[in-house]
C-alpha positions in Angstrom: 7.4 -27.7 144.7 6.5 -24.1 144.9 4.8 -22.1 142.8 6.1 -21.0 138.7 5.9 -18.3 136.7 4.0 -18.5 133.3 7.6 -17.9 131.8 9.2 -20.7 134.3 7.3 -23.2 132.5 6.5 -21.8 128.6 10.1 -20.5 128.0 11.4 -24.3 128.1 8.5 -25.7 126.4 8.7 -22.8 122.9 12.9 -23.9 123.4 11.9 -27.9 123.8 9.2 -28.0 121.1 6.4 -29.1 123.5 3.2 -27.3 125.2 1.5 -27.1 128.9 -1.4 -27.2 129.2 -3.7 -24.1 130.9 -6.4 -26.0 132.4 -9.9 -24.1 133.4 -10.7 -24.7 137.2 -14.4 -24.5 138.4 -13.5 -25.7 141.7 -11.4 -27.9 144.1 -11.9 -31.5 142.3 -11.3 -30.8 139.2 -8.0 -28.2 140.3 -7.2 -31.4 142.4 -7.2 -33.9 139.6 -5.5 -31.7 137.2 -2.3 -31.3 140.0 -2.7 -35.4 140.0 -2.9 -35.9 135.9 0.2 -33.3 135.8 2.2 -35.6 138.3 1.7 -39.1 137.1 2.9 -37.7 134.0 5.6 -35.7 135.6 4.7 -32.5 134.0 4.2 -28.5 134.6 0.5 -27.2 134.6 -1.1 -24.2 134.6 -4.5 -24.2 136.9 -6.6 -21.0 135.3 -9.4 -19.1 137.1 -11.8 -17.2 134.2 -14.4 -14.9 134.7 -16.9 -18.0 135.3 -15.3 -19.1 138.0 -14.4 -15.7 139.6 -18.4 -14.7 139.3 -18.6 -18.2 141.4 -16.0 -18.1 143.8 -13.8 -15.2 145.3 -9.8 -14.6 143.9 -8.8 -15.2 147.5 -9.9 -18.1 147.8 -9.1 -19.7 144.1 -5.6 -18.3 144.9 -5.5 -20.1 148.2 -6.1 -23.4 146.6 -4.1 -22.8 144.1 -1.3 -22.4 146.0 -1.9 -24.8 148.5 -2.1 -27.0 145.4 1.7 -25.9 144.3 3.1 -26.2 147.7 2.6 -30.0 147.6 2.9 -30.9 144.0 6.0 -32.3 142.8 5.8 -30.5 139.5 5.5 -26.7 138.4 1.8 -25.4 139.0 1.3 -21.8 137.6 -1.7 -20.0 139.0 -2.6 -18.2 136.4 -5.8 -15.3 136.2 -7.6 -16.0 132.4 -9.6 -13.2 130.4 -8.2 -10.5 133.5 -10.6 -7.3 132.4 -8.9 -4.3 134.0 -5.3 -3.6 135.5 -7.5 -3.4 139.0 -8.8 -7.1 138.3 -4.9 -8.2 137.8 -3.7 -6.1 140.6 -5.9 -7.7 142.7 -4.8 -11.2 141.4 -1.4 -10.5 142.0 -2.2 -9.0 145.8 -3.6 -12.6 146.2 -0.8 -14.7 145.2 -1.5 -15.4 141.6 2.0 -16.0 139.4 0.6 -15.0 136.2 -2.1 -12.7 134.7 -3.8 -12.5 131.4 -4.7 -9.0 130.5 -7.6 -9.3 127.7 -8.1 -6.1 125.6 -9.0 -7.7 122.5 -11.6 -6.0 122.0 -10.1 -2.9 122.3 -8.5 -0.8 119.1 -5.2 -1.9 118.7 -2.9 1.1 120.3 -5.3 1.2 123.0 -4.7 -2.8 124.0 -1.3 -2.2 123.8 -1.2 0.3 126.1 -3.3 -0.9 128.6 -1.6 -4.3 128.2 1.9 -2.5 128.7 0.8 -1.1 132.2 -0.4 -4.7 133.2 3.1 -6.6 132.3 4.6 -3.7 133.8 3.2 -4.3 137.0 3.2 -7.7 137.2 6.6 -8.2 136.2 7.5 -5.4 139.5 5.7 -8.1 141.1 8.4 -11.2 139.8 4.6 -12.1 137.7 4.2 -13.4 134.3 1.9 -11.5 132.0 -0.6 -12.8 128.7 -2.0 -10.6 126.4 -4.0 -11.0 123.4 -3.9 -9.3 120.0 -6.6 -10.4 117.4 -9.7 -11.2 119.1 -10.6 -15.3 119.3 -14.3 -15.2 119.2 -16.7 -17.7 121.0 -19.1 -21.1 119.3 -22.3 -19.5 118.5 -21.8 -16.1 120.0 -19.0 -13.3 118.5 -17.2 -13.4 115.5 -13.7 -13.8 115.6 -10.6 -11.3 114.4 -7.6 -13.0 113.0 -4.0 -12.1 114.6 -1.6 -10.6 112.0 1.8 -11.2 112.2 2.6 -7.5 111.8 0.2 -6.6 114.3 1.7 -9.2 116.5 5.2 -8.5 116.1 4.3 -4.7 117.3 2.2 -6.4 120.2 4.9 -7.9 121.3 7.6 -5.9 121.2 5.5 -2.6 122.7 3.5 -4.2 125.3 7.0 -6.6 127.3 4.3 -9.5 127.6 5.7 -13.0 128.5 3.1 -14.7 126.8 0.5 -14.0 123.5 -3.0 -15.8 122.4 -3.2 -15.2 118.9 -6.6 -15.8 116.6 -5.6 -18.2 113.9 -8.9 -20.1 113.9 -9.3 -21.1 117.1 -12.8 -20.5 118.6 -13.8 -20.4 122.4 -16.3 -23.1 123.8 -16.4 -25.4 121.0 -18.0 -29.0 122.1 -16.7 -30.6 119.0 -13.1 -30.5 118.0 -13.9 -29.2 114.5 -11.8 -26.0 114.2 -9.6 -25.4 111.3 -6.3 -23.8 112.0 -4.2 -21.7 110.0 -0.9 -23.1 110.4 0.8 -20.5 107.9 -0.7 -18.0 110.0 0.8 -19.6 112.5 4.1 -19.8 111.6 4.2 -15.9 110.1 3.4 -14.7 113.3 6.4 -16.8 115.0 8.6 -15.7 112.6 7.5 -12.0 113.6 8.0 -12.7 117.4 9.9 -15.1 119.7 7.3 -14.5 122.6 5.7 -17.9 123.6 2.3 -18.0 121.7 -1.2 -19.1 123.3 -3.9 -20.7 121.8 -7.6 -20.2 123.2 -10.2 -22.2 122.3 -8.0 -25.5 122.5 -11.0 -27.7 123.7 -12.0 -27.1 119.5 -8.9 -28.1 117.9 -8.3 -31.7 117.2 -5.6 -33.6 119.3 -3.4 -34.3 115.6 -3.5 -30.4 115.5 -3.1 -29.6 119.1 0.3 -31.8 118.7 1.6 -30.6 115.7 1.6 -27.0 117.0 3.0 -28.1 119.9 5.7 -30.1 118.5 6.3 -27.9 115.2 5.8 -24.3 116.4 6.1 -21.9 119.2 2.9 -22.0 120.4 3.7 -23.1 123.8 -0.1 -22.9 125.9 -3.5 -24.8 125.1 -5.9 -23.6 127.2 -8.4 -26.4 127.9 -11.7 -25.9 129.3 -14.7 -27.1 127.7 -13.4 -30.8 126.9 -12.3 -31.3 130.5 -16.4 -30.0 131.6 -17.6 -31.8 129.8 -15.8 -34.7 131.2 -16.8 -33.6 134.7 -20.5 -33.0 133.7 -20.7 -37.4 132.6 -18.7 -38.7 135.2 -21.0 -36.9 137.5 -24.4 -37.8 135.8 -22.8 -41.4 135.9 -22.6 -40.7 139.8 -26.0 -39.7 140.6 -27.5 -42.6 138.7 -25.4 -45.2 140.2 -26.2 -44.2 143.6 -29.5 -42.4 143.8 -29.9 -42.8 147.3 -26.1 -41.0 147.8 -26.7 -37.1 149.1 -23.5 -36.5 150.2 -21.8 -34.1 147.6 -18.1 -35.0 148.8 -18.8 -39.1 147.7 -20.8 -37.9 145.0 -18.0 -35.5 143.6 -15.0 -37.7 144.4 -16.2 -40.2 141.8 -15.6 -37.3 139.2 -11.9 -36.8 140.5 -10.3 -39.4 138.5 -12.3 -39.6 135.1 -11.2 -35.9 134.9 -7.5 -36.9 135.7 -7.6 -39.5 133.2 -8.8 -36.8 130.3 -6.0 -34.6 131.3 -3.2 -36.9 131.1 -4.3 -38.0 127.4 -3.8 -34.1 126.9 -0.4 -33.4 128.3 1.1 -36.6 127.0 -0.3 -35.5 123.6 0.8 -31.8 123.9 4.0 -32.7 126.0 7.7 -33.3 125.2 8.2 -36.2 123.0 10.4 -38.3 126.4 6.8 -38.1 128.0 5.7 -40.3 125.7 8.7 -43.2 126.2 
């Protein structure tokens, strides 16, 4: 199956009353086992690149494997740039092959992320690219504060800025190893009554799976993205590794064994974020 949009797979999901889930890749066994997760439970996902992994590895080469991924997946894989900085940043995404970008300027004053957000869908969208902005400011486990969205503020987001896609701060808090966030659901809700654009939430790793479902199932936020939960995943299977074969060196055997313990994890995500026939 080639590779989707941001829109090609969120549009359905906000008219379906499900999610997909935006999974953060550090490299090419956990991207792998994500494509396998999606397709044993025969559903879109959206493989993510963030600043961490940009810092670590060159956009050429994430969108490379991304692609390559897509190309022989038998269901939708968006490649998908997370927490772009600059419309050079997403440019360059796009140039490499990416199918969706995430302009952040959350930080910025309000007019000022909207128009710098506005030149970003613009260009992607020439492109055939979805586009992600963010309005409100979703701050990070024991580092900034966070800025809660409003549902005015969202509603003139929205509509100035064209974006296909919208992370909203209702609660949700980035890098959280516990799932102990408390979400605003009528927050939630006044901001989708203010907008029809398919809403994001960051900081999904935080929010606990009853929640993650209910928004899923009960509101248009249609994108979790997933990050620290699936690391931390990674981070045992491979401890488990090393000590059960001390004597292994070989980083391929030593990092296949963390291939399906991270495929596992994702699946319980995307069946419990997922349309309710995934779950028959």
């Amino acid at each position: 199956m080639s590779l989707a949009t941001l829109s090609d797979v969120l549009l359905p999901a906000r008219d379906q009353g499900y999610a997909v889930a935006g999974v953060v890749v550090l490299g090419w066994e956990d991207a792998r086992a994500y494509v396998c997760a999606a397709e044993a439970e025969n559903l879109p996902i959206i493989l993510q690149a963030g600043p961490g992994c940009r810092a670590h590895t060159p956009l050429v080469v994430l969108a490379a494997m991304f692609k390559a991924l897509a190309q022989s997946a038998s269901v939708p894989v968006v490649a998908h740039l997370d927490h772009g900085a600059s419309l050079e940043e997403c440019r360059a995404a796009i140039a490499c092959g990416f199918s969706s970008v995430m302009f952040d300027g959350s930080r910025l004053p309000l007019e000022h992320n909207i128009a710098e957000t506005r030149a970003v869908a613009a260009m992607a969208h020439a492109a055939g690219v979805s586009c992600e902005g963010e309005i409100g400011f979703v701050g990070y486990a024991s580092g900034e504060a966070s800025a809660r969205t409003s549902a005015i503020d969202a509603a003139h987001f929205a509509a100035q800025t064209g974006v296909d896609a919208m992370a909203v701060s209702v609660g949700n808090v980035h890098l959280q190893k516990e799932q102990s966030a408390t979400i605003d659901v009528a927050a939630v809700n006044a901001i989708a009554a203010a907008t029809r654009v398919p809403l994001v939430i960051h900081g999904g790793s935080g929010i606990p799976g009853e929640m993650r479902q209910l928004l899923a199932r009960n509101t248009t936020v249609c994108k979790f993205n997933i990050g620290t939960e699936l690391r931390m995943v990674f981070g045992s299977a491979l401890r488990r590794s090393l000590a059960a074969t001390p004597e292994q060196f070989d980083r391929i055997a030593l990092l296949k064994e963390v291939e399906t313990p991270i495929a596992d994890a994702t699946r319980v995500i995307l069946r419990e974020i997922g349309p309710l026939a995934s779950l028959t």
